[in-house]
CHARMM internal coordinates of N, CA and C (Angstrom, degrees):
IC EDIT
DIST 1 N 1 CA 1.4451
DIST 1 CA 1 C 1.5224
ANGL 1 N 1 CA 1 C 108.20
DIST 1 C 2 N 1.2076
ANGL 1 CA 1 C 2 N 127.15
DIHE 1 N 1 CA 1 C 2 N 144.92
DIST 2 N 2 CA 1.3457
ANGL 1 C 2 N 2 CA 144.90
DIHE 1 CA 1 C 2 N 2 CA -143.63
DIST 2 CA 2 C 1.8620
ANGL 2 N 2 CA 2 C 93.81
DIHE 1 C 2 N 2 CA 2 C -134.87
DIST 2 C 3 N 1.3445
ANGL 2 CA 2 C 3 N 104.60
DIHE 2 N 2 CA 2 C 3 N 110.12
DIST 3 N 3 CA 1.3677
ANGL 2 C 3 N 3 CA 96.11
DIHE 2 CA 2 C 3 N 3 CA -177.56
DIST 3 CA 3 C 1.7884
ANGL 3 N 3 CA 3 C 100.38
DIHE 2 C 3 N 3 CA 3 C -127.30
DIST 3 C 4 N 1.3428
ANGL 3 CA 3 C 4 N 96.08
DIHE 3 N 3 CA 3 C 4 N 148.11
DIST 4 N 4 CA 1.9280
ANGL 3 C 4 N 4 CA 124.64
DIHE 3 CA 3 C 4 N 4 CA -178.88
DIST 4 CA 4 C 0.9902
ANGL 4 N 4 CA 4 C 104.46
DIHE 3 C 4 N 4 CA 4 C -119.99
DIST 4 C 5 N 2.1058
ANGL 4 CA 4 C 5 N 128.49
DIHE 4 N 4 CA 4 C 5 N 106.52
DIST 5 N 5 CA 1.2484
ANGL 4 C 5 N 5 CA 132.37
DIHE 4 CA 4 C 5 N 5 CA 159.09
DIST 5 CA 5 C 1.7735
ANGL 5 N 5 CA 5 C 117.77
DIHE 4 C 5 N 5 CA 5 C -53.35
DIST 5 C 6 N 1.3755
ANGL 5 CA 5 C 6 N 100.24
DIHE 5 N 5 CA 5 C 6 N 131.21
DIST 6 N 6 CA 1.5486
ANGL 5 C 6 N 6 CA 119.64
DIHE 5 CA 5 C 6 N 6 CA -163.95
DIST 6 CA 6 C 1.6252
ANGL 6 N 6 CA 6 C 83.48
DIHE 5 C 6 N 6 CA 6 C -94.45
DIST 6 C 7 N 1.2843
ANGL 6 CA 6 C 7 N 120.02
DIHE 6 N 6 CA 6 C 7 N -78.34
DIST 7 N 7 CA 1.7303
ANGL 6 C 7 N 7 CA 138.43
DIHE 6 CA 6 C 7 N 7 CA -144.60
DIST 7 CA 7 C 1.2773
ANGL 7 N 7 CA 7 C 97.90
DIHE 6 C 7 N 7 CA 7 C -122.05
DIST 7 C 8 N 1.4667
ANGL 7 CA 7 C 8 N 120.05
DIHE 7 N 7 CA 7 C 8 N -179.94
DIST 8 N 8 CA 1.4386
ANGL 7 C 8 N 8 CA 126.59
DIHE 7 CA 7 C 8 N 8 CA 152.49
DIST 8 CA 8 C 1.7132
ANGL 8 N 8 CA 8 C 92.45
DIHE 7 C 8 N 8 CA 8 C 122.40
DIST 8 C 9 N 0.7311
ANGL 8 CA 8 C 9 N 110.10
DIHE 8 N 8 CA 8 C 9 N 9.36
DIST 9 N 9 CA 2.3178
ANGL 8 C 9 N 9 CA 109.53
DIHE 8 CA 8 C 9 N 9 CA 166.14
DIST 9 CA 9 C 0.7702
ANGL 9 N 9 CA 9 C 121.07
DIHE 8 C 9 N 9 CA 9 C -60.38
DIST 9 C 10 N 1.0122
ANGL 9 CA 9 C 10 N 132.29
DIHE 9 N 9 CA 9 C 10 N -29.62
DIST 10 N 10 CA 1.8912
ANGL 9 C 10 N 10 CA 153.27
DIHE 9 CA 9 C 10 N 10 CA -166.72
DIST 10 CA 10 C 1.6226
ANGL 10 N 10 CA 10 C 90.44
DIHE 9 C 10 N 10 CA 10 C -20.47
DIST 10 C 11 N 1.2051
ANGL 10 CA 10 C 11 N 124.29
DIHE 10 N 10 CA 10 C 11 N 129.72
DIST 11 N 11 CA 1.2444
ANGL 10 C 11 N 11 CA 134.50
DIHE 10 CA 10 C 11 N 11 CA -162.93
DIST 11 CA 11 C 1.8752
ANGL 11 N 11 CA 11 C 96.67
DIHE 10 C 11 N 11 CA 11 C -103.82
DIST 11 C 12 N 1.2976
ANGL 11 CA 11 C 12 N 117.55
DIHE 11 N 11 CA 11 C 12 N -34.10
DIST 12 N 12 CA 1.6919
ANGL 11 C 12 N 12 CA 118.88
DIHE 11 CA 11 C 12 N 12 CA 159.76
DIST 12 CA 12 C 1.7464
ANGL 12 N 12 CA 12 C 115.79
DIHE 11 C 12 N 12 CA 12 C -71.10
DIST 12 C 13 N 1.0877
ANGL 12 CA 12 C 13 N 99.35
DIHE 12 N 12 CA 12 C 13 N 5.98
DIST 13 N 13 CA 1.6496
ANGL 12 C 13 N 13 CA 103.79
DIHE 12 CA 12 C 13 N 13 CA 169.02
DIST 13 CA 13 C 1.7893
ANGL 13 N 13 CA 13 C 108.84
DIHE 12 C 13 N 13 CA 13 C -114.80
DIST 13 C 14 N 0.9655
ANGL 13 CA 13 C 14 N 125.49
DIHE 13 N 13 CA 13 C 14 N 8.21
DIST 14 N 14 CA 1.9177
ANGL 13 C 14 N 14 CA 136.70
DIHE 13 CA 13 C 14 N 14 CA 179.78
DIST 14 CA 14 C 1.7732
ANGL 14 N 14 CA 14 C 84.56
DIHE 13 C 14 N 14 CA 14 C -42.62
DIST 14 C 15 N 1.2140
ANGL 14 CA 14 C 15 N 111.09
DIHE 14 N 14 CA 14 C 15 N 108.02
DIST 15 N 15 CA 1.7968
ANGL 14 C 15 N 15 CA 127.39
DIHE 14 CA 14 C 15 N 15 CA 152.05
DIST 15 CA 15 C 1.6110
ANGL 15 N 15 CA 15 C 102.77
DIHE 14 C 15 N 15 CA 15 C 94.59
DIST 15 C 16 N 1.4567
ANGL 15 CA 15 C 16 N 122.55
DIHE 15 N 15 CA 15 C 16 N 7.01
DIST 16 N 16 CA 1.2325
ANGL 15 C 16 N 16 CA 113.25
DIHE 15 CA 15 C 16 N 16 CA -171.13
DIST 16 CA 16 C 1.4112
ANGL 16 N 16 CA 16 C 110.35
DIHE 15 C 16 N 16 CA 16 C -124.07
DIST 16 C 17 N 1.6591
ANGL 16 CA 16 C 17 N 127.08
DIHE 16 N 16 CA 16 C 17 N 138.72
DIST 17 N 17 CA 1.3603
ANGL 16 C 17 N 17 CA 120.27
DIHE 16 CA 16 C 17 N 17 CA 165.51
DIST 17 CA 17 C 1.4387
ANGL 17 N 17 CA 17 C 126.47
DIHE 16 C 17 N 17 CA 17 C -40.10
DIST 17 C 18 N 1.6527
ANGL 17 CA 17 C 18 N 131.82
DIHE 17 N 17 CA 17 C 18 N 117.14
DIST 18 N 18 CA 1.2355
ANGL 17 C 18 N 18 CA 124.11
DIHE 17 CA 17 C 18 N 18 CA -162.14
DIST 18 CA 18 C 1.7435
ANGL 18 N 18 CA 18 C 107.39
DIHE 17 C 18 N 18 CA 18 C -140.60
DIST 18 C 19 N 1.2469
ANGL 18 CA 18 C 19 N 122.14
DIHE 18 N 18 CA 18 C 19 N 154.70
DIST 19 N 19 CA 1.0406
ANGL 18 C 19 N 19 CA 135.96
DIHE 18 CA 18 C 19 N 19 CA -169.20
DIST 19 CA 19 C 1.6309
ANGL 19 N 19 CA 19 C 112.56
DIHE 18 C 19 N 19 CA 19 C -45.38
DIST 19 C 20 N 1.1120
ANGL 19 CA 19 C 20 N 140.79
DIHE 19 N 19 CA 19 C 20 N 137.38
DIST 20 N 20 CA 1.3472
ANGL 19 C 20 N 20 CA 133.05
DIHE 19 CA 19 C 20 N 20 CA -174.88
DIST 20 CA 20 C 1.4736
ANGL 20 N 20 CA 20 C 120.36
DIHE 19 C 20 N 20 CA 20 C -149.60
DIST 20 C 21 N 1.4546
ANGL 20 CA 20 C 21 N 107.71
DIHE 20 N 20 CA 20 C 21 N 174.75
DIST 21 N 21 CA 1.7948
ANGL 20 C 21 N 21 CA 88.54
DIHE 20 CA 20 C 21 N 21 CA -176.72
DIST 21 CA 21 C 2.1723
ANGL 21 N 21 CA 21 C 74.00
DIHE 20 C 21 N 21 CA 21 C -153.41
DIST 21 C 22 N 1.4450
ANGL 21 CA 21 C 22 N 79.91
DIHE 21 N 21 CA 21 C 22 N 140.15
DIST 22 N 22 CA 1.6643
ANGL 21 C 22 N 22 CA 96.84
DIHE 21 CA 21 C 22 N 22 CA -173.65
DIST 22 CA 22 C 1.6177
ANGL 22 N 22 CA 22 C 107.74
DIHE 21 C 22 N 22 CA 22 C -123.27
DIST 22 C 23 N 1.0828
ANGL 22 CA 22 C 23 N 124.44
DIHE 22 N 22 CA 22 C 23 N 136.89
DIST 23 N 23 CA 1.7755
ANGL 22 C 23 N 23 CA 112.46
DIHE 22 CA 22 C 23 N 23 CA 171.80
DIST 23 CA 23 C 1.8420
ANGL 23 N 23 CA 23 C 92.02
DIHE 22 C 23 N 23 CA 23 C -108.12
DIST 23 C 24 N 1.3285
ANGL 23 CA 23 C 24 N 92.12
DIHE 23 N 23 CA 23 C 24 N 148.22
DIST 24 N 24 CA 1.3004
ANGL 23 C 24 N 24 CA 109.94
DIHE 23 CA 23 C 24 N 24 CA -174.03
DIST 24 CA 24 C 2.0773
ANGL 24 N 24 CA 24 C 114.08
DIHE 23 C 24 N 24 CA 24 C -110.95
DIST 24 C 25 N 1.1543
ANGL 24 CA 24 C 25 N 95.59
DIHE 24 N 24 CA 24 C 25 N 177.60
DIST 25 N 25 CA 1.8290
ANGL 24 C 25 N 25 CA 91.96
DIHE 24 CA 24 C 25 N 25 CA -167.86
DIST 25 CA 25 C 1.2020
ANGL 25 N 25 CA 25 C 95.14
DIHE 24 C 25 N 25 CA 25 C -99.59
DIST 25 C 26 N 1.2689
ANGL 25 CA 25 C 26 N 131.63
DIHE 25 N 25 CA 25 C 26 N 30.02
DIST 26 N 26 CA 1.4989
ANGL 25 C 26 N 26 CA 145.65
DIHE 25 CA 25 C 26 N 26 CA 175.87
DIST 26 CA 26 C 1.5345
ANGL 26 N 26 CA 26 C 116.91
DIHE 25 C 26 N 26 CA 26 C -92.02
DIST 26 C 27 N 2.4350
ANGL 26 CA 26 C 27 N 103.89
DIHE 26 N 26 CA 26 C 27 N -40.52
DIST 27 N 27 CA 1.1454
ANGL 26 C 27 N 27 CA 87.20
DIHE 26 CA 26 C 27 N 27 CA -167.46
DIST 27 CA 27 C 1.9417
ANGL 27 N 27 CA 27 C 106.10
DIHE 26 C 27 N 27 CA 27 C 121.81
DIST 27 C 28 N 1.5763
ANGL 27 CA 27 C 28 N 86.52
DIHE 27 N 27 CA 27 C 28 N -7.96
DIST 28 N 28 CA 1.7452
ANGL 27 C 28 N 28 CA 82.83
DIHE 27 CA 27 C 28 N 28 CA -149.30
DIST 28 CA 28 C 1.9061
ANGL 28 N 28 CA 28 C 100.94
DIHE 27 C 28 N 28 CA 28 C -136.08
DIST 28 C 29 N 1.0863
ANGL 28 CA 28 C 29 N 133.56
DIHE 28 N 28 CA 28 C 29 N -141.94
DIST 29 N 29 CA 1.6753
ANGL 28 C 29 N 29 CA 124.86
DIHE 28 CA 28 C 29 N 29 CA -173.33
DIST 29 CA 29 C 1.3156
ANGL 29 N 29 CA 29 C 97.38
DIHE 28 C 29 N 29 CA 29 C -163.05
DIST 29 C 30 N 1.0675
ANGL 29 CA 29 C 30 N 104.60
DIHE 29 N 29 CA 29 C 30 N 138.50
DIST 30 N 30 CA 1.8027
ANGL 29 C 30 N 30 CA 109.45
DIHE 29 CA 29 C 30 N 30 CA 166.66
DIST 30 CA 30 C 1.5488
ANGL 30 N 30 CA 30 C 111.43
DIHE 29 C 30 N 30 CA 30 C -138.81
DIST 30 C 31 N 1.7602
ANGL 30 CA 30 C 31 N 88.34
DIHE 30 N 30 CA 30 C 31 N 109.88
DIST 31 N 31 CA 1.5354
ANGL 30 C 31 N 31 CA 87.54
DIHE 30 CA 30 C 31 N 31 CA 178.01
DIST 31 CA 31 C 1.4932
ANGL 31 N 31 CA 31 C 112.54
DIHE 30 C 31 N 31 CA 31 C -108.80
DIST 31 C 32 N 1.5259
ANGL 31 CA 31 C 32 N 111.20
DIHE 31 N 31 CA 31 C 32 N 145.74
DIST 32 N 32 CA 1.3585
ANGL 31 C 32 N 32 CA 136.87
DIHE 31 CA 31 C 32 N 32 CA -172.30
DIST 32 CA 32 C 1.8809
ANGL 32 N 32 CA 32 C 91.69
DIHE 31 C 32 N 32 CA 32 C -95.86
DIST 32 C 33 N 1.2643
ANGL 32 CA 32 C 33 N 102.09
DIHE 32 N 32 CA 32 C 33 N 123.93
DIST 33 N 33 CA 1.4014
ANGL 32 C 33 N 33 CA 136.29
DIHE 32 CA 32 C 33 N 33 CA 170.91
DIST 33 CA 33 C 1.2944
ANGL 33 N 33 CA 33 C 125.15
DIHE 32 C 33 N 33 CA 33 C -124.24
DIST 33 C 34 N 2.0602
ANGL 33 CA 33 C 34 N 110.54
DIHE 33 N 33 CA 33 C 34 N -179.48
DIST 34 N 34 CA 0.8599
ANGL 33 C 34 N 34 CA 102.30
DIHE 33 CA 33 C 34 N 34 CA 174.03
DIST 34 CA 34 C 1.7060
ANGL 34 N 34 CA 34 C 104.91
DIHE 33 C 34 N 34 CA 34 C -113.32
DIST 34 C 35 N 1.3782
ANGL 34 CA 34 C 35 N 126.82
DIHE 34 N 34 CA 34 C 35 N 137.78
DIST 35 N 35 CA 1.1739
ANGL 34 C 35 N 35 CA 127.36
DIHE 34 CA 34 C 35 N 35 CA -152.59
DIST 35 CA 35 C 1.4478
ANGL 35 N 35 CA 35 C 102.02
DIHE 34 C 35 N 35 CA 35 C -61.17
DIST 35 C 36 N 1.2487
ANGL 35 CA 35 C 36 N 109.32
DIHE 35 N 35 CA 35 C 36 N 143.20
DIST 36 N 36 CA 1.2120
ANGL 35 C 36 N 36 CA 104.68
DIHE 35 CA 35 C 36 N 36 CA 167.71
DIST 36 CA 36 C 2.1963
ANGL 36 N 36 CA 36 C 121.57
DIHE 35 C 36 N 36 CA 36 C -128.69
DIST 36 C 37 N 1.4937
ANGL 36 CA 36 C 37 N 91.96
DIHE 36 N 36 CA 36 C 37 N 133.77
DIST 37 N 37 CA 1.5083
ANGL 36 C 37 N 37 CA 100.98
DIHE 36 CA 36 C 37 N 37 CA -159.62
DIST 37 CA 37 C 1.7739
ANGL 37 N 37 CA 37 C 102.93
DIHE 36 C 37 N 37 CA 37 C -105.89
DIST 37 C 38 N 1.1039
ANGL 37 CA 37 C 38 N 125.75
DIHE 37 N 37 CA 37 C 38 N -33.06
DIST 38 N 38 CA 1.4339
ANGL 37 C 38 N 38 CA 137.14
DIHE 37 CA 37 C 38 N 38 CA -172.07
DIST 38 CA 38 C 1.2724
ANGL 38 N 38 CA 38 C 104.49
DIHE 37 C 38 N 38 CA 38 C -70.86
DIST 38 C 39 N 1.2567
ANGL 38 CA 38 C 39 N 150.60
DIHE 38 N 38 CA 38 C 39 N -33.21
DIST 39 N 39 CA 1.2308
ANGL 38 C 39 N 39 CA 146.03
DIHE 38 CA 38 C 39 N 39 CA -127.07
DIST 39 CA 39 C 1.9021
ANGL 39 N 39 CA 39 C 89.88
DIHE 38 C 39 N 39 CA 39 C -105.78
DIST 39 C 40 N 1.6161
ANGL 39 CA 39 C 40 N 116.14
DIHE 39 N 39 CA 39 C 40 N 144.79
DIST 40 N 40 CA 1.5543
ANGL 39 C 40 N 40 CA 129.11
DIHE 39 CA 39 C 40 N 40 CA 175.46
DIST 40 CA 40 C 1.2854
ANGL 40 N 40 CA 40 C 102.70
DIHE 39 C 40 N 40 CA 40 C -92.73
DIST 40 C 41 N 1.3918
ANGL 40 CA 40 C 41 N 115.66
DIHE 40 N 40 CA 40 C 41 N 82.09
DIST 41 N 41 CA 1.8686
ANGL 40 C 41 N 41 CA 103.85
DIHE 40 CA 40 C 41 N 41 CA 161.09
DIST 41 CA 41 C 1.9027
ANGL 41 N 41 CA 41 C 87.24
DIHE 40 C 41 N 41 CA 41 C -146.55
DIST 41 C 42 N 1.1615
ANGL 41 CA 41 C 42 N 108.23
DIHE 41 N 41 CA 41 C 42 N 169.29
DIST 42 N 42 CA 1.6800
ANGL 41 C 42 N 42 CA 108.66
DIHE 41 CA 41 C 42 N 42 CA -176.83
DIST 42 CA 42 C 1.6764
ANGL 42 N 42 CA 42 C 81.37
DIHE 41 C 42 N 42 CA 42 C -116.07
DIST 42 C 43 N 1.1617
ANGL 42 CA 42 C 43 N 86.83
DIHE 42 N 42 CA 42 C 43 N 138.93
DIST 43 N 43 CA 1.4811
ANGL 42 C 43 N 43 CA 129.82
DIHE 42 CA 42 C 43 N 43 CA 166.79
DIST 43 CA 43 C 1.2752
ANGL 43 N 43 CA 43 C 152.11
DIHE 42 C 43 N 43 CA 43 C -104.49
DIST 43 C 44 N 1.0994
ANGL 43 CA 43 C 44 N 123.87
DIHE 43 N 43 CA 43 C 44 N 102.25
DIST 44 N 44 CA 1.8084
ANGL 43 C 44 N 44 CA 121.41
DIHE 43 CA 43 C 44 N 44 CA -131.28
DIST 44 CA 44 C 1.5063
ANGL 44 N 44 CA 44 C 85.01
DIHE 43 C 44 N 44 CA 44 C -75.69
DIST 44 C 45 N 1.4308
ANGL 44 CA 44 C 45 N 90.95
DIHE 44 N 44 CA 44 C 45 N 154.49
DIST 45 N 45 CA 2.0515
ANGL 44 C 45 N 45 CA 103.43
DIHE 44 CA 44 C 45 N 45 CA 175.43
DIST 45 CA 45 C 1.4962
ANGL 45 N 45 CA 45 C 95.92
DIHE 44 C 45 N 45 CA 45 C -77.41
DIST 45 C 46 N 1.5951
ANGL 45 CA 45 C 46 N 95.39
DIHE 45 N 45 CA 45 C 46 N 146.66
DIST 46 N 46 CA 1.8693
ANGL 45 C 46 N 46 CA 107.03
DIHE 45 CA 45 C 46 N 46 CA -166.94
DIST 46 CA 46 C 1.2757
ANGL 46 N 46 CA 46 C 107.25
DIHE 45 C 46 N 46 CA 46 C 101.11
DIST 46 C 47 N 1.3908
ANGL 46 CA 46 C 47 N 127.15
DIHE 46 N 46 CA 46 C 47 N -34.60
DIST 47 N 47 CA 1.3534
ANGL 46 C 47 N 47 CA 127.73
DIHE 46 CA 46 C 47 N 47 CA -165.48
DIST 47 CA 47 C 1.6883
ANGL 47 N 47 CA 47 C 111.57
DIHE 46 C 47 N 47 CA 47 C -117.91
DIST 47 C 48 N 1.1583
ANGL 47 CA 47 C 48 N 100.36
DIHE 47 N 47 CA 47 C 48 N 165.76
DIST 48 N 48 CA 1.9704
ANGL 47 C 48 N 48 CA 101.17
DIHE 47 CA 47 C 48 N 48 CA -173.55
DIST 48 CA 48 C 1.5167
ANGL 48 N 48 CA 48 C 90.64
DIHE 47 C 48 N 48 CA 48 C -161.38
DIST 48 C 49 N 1.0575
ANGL 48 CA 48 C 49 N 105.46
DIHE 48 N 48 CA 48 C 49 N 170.85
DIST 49 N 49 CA 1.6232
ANGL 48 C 49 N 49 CA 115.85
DIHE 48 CA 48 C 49 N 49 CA 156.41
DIST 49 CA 49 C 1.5942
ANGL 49 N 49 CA 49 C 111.74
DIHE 48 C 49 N 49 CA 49 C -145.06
DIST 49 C 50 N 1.6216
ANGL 49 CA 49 C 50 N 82.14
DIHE 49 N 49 CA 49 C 50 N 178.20
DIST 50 N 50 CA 1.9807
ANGL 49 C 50 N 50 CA 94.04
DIHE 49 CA 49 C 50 N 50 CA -169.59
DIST 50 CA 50 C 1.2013
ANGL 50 N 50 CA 50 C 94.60
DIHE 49 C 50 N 50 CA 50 C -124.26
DIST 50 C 51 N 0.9444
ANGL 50 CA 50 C 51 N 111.86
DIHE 50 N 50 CA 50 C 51 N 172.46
DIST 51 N 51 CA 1.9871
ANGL 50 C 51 N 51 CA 138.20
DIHE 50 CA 50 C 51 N 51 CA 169.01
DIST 51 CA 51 C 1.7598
ANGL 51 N 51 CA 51 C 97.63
DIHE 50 C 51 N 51 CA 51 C -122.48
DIST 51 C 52 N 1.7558
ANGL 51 CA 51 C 52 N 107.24
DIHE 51 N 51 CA 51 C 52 N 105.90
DIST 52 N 52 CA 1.6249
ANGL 51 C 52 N 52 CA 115.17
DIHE 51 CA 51 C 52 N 52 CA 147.77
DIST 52 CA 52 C 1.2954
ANGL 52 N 52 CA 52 C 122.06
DIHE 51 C 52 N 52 CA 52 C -94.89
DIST 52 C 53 N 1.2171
ANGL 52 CA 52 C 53 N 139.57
DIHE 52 N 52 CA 52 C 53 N 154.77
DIST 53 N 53 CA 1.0366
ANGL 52 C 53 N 53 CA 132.96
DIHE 52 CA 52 C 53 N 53 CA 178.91
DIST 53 CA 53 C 2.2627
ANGL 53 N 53 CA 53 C 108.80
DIHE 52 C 53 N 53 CA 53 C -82.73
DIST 53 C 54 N 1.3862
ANGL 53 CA 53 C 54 N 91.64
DIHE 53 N 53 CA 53 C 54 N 158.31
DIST 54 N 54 CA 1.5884
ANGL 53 C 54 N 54 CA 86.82
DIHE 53 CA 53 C 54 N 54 CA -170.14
DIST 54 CA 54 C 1.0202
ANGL 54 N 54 CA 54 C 112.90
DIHE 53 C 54 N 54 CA 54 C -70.43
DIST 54 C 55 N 1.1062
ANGL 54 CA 54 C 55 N 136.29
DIHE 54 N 54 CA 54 C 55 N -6.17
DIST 55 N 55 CA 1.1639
ANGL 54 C 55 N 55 CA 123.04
DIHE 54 CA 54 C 55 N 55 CA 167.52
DIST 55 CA 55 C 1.4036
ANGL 55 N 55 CA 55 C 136.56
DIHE 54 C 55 N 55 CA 55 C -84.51
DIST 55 C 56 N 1.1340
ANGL 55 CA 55 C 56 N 110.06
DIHE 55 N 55 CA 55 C 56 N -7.40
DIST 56 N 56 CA 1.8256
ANGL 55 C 56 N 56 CA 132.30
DIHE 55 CA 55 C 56 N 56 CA 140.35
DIST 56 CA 56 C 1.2669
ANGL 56 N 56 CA 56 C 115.17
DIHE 55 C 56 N 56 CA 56 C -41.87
DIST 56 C 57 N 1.0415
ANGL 56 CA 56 C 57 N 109.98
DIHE 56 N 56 CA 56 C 57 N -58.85
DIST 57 N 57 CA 2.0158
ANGL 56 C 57 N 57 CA 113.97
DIHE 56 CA 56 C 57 N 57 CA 178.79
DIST 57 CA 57 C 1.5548
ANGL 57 N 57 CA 57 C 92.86
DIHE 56 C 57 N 57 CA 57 C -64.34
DIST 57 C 58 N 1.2794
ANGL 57 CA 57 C 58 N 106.45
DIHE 57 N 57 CA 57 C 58 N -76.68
DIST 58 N 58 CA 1.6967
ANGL 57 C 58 N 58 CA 102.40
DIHE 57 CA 57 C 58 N 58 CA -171.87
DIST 58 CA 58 C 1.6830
ANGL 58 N 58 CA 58 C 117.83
DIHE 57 C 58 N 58 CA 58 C -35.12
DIST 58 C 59 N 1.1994
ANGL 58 CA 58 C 59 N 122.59
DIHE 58 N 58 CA 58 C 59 N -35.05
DIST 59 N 59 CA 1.3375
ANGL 58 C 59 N 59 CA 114.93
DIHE 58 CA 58 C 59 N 59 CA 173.76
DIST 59 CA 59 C 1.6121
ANGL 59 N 59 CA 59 C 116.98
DIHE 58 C 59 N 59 CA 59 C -75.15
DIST 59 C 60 N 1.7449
ANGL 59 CA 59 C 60 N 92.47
DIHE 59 N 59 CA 59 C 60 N -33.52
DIST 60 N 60 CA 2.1396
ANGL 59 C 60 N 60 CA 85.62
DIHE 59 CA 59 C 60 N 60 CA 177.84
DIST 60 CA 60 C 1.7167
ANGL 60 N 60 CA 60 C 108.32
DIHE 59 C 60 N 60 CA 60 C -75.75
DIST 60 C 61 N 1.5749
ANGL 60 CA 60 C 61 N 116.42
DIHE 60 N 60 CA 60 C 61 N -35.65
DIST 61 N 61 CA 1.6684
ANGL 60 C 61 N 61 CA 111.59
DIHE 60 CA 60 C 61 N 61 CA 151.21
DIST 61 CA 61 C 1.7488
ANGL 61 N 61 CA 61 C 115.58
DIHE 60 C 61 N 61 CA 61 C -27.25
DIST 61 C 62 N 1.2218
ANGL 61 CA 61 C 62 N 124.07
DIHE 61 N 61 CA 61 C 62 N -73.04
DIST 62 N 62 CA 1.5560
ANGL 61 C 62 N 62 CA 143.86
DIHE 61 CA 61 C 62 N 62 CA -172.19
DIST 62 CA 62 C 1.7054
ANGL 62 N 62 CA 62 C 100.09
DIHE 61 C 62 N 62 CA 62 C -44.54
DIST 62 C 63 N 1.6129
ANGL 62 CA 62 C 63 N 109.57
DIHE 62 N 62 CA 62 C 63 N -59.96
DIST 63 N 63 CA 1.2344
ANGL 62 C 63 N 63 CA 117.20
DIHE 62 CA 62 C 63 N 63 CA -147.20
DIST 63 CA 63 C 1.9023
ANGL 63 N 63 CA 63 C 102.74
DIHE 62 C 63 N 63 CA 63 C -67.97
DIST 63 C 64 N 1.2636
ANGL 63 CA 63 C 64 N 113.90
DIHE 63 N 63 CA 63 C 64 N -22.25
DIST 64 N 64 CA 1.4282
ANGL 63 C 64 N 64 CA 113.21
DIHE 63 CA 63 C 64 N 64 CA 162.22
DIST 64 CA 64 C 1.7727
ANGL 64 N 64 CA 64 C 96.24
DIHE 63 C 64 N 64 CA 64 C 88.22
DIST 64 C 65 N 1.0270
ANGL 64 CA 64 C 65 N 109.24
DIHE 64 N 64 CA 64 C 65 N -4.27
DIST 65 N 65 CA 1.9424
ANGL 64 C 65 N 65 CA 123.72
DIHE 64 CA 64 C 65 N 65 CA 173.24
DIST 65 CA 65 C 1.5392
ANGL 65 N 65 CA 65 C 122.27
DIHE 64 C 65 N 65 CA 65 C -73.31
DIST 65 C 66 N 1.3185
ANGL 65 CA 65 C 66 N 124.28
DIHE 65 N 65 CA 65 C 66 N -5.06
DIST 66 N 66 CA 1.4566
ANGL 65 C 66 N 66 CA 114.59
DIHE 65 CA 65 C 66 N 66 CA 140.96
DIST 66 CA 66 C 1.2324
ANGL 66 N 66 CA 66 C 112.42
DIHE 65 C 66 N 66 CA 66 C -92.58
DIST 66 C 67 N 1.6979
ANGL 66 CA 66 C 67 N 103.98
DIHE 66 N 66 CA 66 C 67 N 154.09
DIST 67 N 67 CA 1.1213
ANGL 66 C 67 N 67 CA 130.82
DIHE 66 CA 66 C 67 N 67 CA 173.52
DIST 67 CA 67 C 1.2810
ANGL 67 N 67 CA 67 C 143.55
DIHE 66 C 67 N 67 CA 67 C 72.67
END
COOR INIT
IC SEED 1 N 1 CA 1 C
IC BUILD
């Protein structure tokens, strides 16, 4: 898989692993989060989810880079 950074500049993240959203040569997005374990929904095995903050979306909204 062939991945293209979408987001992830966050200028309060300078040197640190940070939330991101990648489009892939698939067709499809892979976003890098922060794991999330607390949350009540069942979750199929294979699958997980993250928590980004909104303003991640709002910047890949802005950046005009989907689609």
């Amino acid at each position: 898989m062939k991945l293209q950074k979408l987001t992830g500049n966050d200028s309060s993240c300078a040197g640190k692993h940070c939330p991101t959203v990648y489009s892939t040569d698939r067709g499809s997005l892979v976003v890098q989060g922060y794991t999330v374990s607390d949350a009540d929904l069942d979750v199929p095995a294979g699958e997980g989810i993250v928590e980004v903050p909104l303003s991640l979306i709002k910047e890949l909204m802005r950046s005009g880079r989907l689609g």
